[in-house]
Residue frames as a rotation matrix with the C-alpha (Angstrom) as fourth column:
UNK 1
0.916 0.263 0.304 63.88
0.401 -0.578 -0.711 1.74
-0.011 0.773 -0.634 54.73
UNK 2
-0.425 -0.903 -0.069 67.42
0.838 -0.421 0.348 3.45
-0.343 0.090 0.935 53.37
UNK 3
0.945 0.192 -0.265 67.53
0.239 -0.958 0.157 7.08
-0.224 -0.211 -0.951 53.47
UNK 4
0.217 -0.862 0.458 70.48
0.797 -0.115 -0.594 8.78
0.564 0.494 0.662 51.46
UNK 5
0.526 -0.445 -0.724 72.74
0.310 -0.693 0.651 11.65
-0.792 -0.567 -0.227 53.01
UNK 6
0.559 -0.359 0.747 74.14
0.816 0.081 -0.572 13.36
0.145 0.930 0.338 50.48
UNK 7
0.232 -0.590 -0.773 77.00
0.430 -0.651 0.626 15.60
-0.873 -0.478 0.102 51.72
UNK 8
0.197 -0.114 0.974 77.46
0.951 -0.221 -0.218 18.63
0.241 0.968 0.065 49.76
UNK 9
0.863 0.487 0.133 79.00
0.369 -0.789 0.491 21.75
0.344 -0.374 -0.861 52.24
UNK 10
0.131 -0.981 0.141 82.44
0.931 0.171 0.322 21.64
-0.340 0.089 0.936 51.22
UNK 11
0.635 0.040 -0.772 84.36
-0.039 -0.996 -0.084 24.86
-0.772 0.084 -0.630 50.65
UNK 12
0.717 -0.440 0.541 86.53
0.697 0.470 -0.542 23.05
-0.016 0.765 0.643 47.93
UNK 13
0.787 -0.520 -0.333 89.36
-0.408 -0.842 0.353 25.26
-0.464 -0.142 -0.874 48.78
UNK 14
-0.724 -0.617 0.308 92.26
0.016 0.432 0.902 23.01
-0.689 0.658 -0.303 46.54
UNK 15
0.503 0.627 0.595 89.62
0.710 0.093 -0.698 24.19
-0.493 0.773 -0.399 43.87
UNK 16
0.074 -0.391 0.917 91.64
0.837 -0.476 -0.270 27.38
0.542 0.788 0.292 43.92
UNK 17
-0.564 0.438 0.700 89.51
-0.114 -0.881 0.460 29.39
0.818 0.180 0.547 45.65
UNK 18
-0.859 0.489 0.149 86.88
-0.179 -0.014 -0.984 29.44
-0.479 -0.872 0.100 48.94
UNK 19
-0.746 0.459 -0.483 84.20
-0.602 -0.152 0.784 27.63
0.286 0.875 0.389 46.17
UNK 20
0.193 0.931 0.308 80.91
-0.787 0.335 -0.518 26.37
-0.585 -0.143 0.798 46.73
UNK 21
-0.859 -0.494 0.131 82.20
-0.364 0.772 0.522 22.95
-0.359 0.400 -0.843 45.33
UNK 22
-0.480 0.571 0.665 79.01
0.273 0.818 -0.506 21.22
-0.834 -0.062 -0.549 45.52
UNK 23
0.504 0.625 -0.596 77.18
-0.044 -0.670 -0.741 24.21
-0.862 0.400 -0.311 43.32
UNK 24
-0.373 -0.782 -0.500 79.89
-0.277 -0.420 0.864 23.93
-0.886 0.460 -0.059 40.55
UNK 25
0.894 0.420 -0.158 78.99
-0.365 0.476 -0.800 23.06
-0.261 0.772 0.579 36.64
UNK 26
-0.540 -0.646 0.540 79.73
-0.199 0.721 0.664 20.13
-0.818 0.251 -0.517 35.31
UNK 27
-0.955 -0.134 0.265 78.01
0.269 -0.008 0.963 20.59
-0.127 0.991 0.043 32.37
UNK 28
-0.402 0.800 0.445 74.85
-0.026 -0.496 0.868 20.95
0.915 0.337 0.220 31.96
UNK 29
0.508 0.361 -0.782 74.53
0.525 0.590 0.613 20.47
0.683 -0.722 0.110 36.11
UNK 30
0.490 -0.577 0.654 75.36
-0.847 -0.492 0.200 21.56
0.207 -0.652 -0.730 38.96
UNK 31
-0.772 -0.635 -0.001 78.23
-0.548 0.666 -0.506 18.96
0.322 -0.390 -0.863 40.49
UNK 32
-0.685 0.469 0.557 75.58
-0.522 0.218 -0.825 17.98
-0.508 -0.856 0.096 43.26
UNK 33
-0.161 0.740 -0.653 73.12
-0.938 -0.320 -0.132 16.80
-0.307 0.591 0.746 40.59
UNK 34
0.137 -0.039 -0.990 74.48
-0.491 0.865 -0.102 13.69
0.860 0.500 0.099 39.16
UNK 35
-0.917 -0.172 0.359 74.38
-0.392 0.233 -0.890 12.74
0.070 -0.957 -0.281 43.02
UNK 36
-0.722 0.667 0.185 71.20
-0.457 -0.258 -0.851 13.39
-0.520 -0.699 0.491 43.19
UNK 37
0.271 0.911 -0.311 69.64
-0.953 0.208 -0.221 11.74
-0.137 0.357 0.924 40.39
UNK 38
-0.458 -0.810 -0.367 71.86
-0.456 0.568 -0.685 8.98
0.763 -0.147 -0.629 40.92
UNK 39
-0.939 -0.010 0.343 69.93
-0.342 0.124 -0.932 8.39
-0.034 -0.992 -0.120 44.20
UNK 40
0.046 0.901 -0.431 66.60
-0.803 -0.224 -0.553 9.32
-0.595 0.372 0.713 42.76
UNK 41
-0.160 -0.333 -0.929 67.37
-0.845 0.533 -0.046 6.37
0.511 0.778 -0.367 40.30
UNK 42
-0.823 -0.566 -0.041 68.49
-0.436 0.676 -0.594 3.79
0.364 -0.471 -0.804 42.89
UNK 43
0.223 0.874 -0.431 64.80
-0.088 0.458 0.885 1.17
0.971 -0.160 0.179 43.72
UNK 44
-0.240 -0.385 -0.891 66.97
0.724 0.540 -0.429 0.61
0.647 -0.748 0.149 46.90
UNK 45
-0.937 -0.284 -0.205 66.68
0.349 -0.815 -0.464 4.16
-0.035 -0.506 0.862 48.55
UNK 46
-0.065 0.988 -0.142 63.19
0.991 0.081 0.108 5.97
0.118 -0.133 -0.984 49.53
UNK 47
0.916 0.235 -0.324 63.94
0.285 -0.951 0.116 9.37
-0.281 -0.199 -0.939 50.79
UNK 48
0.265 -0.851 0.454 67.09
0.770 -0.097 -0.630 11.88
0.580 0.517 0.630 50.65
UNK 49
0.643 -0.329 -0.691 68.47
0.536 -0.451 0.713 14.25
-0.547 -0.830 -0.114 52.96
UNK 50
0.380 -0.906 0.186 70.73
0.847 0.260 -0.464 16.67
0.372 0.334 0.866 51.51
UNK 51
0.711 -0.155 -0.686 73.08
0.564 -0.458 0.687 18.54
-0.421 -0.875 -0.238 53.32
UNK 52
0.379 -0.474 0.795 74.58
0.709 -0.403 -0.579 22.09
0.594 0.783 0.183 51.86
UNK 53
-0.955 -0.188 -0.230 76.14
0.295 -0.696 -0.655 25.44
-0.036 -0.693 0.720 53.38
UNK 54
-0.249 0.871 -0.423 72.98
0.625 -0.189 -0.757 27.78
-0.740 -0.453 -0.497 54.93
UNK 55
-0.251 -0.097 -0.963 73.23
-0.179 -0.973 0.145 29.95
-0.951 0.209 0.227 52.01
UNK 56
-0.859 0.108 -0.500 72.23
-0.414 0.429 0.803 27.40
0.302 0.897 -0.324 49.33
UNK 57
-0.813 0.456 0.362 69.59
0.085 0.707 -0.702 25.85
-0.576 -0.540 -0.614 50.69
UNK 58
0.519 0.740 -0.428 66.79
-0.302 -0.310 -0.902 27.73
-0.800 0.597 0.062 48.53
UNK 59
-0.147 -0.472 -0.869 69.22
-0.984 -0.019 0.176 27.45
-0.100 0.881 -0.462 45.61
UNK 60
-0.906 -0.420 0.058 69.12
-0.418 0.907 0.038 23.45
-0.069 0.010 -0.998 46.36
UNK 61
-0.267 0.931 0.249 65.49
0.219 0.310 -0.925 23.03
-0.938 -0.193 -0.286 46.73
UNK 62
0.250 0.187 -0.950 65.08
-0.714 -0.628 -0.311 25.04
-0.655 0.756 -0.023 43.39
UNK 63
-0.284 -0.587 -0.758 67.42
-0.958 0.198 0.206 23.07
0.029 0.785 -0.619 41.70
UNK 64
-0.888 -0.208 0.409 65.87
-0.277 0.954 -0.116 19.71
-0.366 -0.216 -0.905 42.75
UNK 65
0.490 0.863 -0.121 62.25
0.028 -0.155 -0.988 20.79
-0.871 0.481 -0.100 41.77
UNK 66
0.655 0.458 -0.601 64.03
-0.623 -0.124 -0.773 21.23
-0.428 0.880 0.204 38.42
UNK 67
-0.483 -0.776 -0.406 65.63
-0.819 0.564 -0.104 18.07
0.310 0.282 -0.908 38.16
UNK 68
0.271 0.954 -0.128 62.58
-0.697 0.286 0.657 15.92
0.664 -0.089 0.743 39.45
UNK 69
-0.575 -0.715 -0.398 64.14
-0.158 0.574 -0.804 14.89
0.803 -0.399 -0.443 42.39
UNK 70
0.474 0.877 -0.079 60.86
-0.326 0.258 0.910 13.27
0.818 -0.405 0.408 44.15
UNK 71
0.245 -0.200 -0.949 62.98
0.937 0.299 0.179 11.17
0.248 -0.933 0.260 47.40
UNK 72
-0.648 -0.504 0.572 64.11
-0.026 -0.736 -0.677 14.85
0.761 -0.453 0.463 48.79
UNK 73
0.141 0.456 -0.879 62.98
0.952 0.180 0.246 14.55
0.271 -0.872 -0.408 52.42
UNK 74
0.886 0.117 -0.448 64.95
0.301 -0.882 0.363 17.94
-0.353 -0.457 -0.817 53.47
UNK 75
0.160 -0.781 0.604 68.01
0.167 -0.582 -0.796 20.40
0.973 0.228 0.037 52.98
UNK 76
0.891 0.021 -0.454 69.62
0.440 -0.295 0.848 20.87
-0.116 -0.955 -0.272 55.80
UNK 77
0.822 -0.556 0.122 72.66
-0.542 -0.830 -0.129 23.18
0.173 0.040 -0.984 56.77
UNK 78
0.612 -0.605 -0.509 75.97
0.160 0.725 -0.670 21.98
0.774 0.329 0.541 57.02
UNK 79
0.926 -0.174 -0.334 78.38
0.300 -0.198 0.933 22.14
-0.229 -0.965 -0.131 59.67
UNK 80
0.450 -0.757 -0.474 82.25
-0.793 -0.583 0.179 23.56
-0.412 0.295 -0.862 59.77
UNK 81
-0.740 -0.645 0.192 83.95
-0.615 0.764 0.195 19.99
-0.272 0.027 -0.962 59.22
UNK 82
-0.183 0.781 -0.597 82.00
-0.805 0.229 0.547 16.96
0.564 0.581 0.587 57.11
UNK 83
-0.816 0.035 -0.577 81.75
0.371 0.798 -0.475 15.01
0.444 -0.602 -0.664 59.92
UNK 84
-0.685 0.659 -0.311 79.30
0.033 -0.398 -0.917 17.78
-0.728 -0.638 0.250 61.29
UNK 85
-0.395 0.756 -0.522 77.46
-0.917 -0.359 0.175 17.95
-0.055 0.548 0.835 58.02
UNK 86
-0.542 0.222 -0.810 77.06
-0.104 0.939 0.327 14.08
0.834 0.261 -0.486 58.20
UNK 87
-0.871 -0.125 -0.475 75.83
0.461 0.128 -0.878 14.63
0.170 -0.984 -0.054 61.79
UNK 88
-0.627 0.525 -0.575 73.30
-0.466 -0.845 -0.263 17.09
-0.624 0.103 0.774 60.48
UNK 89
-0.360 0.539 -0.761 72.07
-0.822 0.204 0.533 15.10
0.442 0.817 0.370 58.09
UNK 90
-0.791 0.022 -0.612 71.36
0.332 0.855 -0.398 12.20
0.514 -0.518 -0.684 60.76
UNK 91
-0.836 0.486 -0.257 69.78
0.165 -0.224 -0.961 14.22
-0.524 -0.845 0.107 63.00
UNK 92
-0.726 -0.169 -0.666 67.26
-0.424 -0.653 0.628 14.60
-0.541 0.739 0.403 59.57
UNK 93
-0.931 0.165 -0.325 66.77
-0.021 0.866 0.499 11.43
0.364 0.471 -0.803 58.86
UNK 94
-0.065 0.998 0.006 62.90
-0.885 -0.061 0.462 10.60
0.461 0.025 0.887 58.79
UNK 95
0.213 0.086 0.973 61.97
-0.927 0.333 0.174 8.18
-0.309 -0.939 0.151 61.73
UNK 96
0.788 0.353 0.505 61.43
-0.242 0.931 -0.272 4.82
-0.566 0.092 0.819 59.70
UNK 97
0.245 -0.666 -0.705 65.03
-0.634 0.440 -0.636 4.76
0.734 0.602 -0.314 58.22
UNK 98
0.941 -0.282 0.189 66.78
0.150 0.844 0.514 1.56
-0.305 -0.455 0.836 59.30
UNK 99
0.098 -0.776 0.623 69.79
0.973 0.205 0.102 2.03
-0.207 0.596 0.776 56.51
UNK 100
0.667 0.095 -0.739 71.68
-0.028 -0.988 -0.152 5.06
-0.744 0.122 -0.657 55.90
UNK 101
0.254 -0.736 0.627 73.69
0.967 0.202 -0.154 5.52
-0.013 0.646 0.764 52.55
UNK 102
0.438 -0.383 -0.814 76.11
0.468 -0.675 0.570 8.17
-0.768 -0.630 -0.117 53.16
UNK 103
0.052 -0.649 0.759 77.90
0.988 -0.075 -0.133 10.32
0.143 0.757 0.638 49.89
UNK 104
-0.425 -0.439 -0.791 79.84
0.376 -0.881 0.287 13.05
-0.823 -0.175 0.540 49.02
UNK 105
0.569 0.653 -0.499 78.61
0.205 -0.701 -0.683 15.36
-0.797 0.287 -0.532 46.35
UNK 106
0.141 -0.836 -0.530 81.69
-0.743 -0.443 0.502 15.32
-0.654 0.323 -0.684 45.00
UNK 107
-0.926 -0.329 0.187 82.03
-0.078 0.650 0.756 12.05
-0.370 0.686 -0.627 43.27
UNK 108
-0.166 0.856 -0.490 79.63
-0.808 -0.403 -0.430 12.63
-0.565 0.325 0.758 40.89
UNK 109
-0.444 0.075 -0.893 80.03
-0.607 0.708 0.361 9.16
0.659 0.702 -0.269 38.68
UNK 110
-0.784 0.426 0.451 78.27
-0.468 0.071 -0.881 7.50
-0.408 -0.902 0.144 41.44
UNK 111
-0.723 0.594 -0.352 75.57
-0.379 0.085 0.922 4.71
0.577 0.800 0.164 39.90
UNK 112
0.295 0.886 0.359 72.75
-0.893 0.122 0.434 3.17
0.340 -0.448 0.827 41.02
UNK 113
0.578 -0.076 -0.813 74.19
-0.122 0.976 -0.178 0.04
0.807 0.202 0.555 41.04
UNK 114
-0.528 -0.842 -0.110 76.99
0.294 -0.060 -0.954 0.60
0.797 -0.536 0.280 43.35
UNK 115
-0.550 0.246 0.798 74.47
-0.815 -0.369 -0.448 2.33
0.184 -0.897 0.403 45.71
UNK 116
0.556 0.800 -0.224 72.54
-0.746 0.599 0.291 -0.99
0.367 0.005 0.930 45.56
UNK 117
0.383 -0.605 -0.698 75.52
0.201 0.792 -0.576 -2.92
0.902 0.080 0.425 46.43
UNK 118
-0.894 -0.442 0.071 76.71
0.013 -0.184 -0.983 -1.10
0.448 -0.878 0.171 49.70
UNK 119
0.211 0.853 0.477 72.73
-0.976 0.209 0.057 -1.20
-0.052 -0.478 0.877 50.73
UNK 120
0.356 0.036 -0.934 73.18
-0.093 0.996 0.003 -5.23
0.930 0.086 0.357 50.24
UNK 121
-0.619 -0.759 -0.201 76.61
0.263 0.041 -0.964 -5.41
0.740 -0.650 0.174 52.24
UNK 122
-0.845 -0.228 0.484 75.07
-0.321 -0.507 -0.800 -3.05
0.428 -0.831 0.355 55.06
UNK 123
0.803 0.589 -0.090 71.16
-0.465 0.715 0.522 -5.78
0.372 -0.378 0.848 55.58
UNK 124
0.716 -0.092 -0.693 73.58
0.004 0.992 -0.127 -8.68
0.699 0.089 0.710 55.29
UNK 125
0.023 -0.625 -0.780 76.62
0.815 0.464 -0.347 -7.49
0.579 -0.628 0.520 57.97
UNK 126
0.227 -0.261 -0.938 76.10
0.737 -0.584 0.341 -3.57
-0.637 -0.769 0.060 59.28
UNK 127
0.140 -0.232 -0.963 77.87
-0.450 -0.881 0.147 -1.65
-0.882 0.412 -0.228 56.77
UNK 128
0.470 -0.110 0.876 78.90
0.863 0.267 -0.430 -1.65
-0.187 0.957 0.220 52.91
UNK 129
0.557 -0.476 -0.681 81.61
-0.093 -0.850 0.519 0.78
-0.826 -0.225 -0.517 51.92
UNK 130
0.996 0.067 0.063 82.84
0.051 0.164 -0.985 1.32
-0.076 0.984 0.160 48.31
UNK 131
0.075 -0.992 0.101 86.55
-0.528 0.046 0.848 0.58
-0.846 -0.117 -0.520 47.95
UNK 132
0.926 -0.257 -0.276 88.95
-0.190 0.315 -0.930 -0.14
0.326 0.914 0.243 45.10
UNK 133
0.677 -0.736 0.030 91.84
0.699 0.655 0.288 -2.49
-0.231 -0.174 0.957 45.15
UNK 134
0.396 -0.642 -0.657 95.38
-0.554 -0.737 0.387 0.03
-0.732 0.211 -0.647 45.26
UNK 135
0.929 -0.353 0.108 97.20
0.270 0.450 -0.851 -0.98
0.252 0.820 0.514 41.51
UNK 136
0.836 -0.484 0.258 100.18
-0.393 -0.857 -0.333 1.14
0.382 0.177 -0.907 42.43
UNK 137
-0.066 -0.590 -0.804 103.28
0.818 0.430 -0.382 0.97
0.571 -0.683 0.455 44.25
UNK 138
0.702 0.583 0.408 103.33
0.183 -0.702 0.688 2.27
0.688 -0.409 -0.600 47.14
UNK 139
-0.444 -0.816 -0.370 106.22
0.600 0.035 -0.799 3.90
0.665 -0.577 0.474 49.39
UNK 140
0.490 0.202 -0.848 106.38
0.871 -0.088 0.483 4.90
0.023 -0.975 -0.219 52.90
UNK 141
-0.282 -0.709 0.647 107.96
0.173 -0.701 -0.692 8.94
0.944 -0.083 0.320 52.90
UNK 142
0.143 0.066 -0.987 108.80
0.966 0.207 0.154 9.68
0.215 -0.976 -0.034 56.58
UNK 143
-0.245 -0.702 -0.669 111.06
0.352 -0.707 0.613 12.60
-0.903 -0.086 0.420 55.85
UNK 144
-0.474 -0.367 -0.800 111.05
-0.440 -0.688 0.577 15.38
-0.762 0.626 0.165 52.93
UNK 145
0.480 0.216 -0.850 111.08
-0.856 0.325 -0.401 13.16
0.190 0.921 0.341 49.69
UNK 146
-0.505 -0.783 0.362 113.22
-0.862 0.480 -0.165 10.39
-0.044 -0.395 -0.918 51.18
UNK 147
0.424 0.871 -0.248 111.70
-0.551 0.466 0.692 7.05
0.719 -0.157 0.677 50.77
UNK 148
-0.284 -0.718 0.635 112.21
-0.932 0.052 -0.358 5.05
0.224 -0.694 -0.684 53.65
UNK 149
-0.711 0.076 0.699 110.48
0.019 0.996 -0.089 1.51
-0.703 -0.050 -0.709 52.63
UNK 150
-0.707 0.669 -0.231 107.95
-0.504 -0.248 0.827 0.24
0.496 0.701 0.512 50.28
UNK 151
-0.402 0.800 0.445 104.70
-0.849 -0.145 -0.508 -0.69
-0.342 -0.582 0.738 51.11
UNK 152
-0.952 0.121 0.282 103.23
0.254 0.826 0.502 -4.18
-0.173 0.550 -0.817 50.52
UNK 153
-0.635 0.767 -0.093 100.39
-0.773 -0.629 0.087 -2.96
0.009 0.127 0.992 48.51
UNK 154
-0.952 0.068 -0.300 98.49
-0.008 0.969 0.246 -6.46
0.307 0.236 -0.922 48.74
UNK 155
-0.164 0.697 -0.698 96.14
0.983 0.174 -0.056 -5.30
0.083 -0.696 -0.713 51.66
UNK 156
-0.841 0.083 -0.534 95.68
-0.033 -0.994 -0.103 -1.66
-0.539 -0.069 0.839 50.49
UNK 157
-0.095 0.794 0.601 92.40
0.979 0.185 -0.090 -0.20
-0.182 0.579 -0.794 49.62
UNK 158
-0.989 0.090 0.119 91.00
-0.079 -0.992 0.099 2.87
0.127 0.089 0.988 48.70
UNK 159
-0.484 0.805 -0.342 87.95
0.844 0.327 -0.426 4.05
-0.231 -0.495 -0.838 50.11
UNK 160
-0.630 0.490 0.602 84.90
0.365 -0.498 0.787 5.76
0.685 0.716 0.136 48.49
UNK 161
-0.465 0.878 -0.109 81.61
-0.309 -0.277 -0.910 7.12
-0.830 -0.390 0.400 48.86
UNK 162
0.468 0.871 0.152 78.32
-0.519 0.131 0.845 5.76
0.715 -0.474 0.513 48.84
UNK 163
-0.869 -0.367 -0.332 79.22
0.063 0.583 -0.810 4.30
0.491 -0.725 -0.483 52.21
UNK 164
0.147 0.982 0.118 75.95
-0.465 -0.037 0.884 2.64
0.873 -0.185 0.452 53.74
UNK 165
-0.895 -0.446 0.016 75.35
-0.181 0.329 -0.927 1.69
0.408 -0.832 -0.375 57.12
UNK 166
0.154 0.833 -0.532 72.90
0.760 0.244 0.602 0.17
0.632 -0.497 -0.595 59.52
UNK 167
0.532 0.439 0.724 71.11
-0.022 -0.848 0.530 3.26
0.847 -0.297 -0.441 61.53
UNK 168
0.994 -0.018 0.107 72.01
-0.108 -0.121 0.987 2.44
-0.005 -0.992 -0.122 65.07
UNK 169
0.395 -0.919 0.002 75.73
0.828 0.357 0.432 1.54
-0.398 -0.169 0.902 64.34
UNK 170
-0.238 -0.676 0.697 76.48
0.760 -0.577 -0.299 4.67
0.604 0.459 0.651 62.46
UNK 171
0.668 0.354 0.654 74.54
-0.134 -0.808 0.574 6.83
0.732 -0.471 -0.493 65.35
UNK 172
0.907 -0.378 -0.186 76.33
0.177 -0.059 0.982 5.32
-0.383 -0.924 0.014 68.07
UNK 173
0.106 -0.929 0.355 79.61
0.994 0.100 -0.035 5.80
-0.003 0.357 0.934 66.36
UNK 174
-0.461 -0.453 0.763 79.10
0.393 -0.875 -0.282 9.61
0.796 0.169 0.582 65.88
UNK 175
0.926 0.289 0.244 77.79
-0.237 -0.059 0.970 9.81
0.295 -0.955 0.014 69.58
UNK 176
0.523 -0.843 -0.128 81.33
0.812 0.446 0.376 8.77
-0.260 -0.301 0.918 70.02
UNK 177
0.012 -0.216 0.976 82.63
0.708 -0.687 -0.160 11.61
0.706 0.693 0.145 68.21
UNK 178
0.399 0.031 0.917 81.03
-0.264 -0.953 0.147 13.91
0.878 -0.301 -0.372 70.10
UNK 179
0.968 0.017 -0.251 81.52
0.236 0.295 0.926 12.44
0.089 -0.955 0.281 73.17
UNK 180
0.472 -0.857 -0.205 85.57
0.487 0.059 0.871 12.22
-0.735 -0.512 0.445 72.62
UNK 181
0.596 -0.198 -0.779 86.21
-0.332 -0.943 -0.014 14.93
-0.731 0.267 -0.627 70.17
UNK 182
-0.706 -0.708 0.019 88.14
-0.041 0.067 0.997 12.77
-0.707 0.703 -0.076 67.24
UNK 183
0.134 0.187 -0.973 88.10
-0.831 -0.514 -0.214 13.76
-0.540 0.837 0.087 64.27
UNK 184
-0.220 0.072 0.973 87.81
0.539 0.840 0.060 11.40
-0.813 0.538 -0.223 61.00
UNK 185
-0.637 -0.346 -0.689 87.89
-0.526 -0.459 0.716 11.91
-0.564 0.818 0.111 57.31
UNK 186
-0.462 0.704 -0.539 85.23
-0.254 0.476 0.842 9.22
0.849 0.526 -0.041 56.41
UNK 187
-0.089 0.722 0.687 82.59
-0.825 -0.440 0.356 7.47
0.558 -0.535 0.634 57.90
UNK 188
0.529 -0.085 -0.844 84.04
-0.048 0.990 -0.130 4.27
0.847 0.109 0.520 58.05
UNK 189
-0.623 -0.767 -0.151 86.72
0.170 0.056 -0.984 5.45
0.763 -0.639 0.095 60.23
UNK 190
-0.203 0.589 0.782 83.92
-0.911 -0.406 0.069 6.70
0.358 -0.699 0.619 62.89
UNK 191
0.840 0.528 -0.125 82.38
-0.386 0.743 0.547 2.79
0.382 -0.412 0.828 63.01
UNK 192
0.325 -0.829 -0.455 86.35
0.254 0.540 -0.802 1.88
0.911 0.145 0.386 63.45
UNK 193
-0.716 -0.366 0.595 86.89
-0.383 -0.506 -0.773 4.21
0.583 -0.781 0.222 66.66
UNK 194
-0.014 0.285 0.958 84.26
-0.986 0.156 -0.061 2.32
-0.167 -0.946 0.279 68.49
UNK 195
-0.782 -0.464 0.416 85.70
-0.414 0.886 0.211 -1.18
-0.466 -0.007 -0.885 67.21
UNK 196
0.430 0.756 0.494 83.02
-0.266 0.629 -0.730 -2.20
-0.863 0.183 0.472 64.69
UNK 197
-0.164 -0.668 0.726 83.87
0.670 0.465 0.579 -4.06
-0.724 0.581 0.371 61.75
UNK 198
0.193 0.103 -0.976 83.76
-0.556 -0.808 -0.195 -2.41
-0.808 0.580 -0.098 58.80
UNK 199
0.228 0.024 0.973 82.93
0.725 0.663 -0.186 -4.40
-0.650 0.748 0.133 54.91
UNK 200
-0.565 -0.537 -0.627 84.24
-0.232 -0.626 0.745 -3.26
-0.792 0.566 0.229 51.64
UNK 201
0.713 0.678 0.180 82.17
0.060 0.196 -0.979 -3.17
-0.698 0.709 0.099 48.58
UNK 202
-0.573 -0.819 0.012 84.87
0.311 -0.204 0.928 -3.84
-0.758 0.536 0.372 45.72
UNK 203
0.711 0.678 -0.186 83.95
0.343 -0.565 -0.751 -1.26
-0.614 0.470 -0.634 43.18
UNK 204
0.227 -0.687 0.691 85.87
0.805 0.532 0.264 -1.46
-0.549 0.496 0.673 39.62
UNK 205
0.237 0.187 0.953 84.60
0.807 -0.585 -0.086 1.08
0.541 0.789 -0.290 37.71
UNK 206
-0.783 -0.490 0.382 85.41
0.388 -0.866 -0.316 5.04
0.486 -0.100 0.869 37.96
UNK 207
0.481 0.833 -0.272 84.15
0.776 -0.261 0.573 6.86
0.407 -0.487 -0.773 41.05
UNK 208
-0.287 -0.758 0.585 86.31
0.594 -0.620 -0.512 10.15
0.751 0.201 0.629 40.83
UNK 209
0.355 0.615 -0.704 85.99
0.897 -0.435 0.072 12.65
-0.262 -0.657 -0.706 43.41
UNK 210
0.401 -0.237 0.885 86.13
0.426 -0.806 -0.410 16.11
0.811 0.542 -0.223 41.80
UNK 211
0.484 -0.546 -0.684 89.10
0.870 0.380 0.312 17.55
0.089 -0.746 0.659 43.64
UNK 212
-0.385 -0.568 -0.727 90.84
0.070 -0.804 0.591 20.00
-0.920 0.176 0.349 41.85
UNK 213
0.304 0.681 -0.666 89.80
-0.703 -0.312 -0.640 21.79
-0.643 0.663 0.384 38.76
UNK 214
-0.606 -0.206 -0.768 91.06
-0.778 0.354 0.519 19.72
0.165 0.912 -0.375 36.17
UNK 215
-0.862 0.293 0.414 89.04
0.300 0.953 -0.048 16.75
-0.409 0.083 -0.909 37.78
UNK 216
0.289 0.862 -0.417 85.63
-0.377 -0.298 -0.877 18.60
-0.880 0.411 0.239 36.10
UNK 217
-0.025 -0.225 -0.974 87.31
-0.924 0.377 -0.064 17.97
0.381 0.898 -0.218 32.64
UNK 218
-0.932 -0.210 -0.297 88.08
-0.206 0.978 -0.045 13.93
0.300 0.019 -0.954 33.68
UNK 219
-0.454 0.851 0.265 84.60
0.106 0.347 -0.932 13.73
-0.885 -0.395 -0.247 35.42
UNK 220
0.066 0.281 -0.958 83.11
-0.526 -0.806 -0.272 15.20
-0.848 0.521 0.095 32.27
UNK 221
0.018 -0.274 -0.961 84.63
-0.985 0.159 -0.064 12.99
0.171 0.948 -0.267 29.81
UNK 222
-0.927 0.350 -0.137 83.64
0.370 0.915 -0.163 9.79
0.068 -0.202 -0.977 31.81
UNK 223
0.088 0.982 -0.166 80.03
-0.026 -0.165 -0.986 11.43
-0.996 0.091 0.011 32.17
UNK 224
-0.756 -0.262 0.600 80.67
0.652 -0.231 0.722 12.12
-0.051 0.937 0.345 28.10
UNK 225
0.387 0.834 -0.392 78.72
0.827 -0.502 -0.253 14.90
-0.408 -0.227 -0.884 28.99
């Protein structure tokens, strides 16, 4: 069984402000919504887990009863850093998951499809991790503004959320964590510190994370909402 995590206990501080990112409208929604029924959508996924600050939790339960979000398993608190709220949500998980699909709250364009595609990837080798090919150039700045080489951008991805994983490979990875205190910015990078491989799901289509405020207007106008 896959069991979603749905990370959503960000303080979105490059919002402006000390903001309750997940909680924001995006139109008629809160942010955290089009996550959630996104999930609630997905034939692949059974249950949900989501994981807010301690002060939303009623607000989140509320708001899923009125969005008919049937897979909610639990709400759970978040931690100071989203490695602890991803940790929190593990410890959550209802016994009979095998597969966890991991997201951020933030990237609200998130489809079913795409979560159906990193659940493939993560039966067929361990993990699935959305990623998009880099188009750009890219330069190396060492110093100031100085460039000091370009970058062959051939072998550059970007990396998303939904990131799914088999259960036991993403537990013993953050058992690593704790054990040796490094930090990580995704969850990929956790299965990487204890030397597992780690698959990309190539994903074409827009999967913005809302970042700063203007990204509500762009998220918006791909929802055409």
């Amino acid at each position: 069984m896959t069991t979603a995590i749905i990370v959503g206990a960000g303080r979105g501080k490059r919002m402006g402000a000390n903001f309750d990112k997940a909680f924001l409208s995006l139109g008629p929604r809160p942010l955290v919504a089009y996550s959630l029924m996104a999930y609630e959508s997905c034939r692949d996924v059974r249950q949900i887990v989501l994981v807010v600050r301690r002060n939303r939790i009623e607000a989140a339960k509320s708001m899923a009863l009125m969005f008919g979000i049937s897979k909610l398993r639990a709400v759970v608190a978040g931690g100071t850093k989203r490695q602890d709220s991803v940790r929190k949500g593990l410890e959550a998980l209802p016994p009979e998951t095998r597969y966890v699909s991991i997201h951020d709250a933030a990237r609200p364009l998130v489809t079913p499809e795409l979560i159906s595609e990193t659940i493939k990837s993560a039966q067929k080798y361990g993990s699935g991790v959305a990623g998009r090919r880099i188009v750009d150039t890219v330069k190396l700045v060492e110093k100031t503004t100085v460039v000091s080489r370009t970058i062959d951008r051939s072998q550059l991805w970007t990396v998303q959320t939904p990131q799914t994983f088999q259960l036991e490979l993403i537990q013993k990875a953050y058992e690593h964590l704790a054990e040796t205190g490094a930090d990580v910015t995704d969850d990929a990078a956790a299965l990487e510190e204890i030397g597992e491989t780690v698959r990309l799901v190539e994903w074409p289509h827009a999967n913005l994370k809302v970042t700063v405020p203007e990204d509500l207007t762009v998220a918006a106008s791909l929802l055409r909402i």
